[in-house]
N, C-alpha and C positions, 0 to 999 in steps of 0.2 A: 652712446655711439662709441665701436673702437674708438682706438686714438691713432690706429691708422688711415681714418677714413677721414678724421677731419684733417689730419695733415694732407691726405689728397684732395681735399676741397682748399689748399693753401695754394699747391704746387699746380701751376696748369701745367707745366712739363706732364704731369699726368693723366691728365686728359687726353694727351698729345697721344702717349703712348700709348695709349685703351684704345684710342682711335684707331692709331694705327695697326693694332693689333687686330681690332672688328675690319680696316678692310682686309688686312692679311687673309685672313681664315673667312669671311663673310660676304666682305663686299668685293669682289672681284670684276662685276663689274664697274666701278669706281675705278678701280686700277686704271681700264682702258681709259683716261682720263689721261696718264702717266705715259712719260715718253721712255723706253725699255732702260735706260742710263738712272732715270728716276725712281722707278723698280726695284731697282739695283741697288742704289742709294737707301731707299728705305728700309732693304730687307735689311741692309748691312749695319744701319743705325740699330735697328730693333733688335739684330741678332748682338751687336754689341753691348747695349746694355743691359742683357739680361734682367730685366727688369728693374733696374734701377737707375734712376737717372744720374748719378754720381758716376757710371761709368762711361760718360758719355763728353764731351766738349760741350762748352757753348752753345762755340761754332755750328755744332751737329745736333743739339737741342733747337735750335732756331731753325734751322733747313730741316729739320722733321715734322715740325708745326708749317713751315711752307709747304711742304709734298703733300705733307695730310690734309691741307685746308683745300690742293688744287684737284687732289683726288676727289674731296668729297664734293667738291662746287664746278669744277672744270675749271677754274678761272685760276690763274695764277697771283 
């Protein structure tokens, strides 16, 4: 197995982002789940970190694993 594959089975920040990248581009309906501010919010996490979680706060690793869990479930 790479060794970047099991470092992504270390980091759930990773998941986070995969996720949020599939609704991006895939699950659109999932979005409607999202209030347009939350939208907003995630484009802006994901376009921030360009794909790597070191570009990113905490603060804003936490509230993208929130957005992306209410996207996918409706539930906050």
């Amino acid at each position: 197995m790479p060794v970047y594959l099991s470092l992504a089975k270390r980091v759930p920040w990773v998941k986070g982002w995969a996720t949020a990248l599939w609704l991006a581009k895939k699950g659109k309906d999932r979005l409607d789940n999202l209030t347009e501010a939350e939208r907003k919010e995630l484009k802006r996490i994901v376009g921030a970190s360009k794909g790597k979680p070191g570009n990113v706060s905490k603060h804003d690793r936490t509230r993208l694993k929130n957005i992306v869990k209410k996207a996918a479930t409706g539930k906050s």
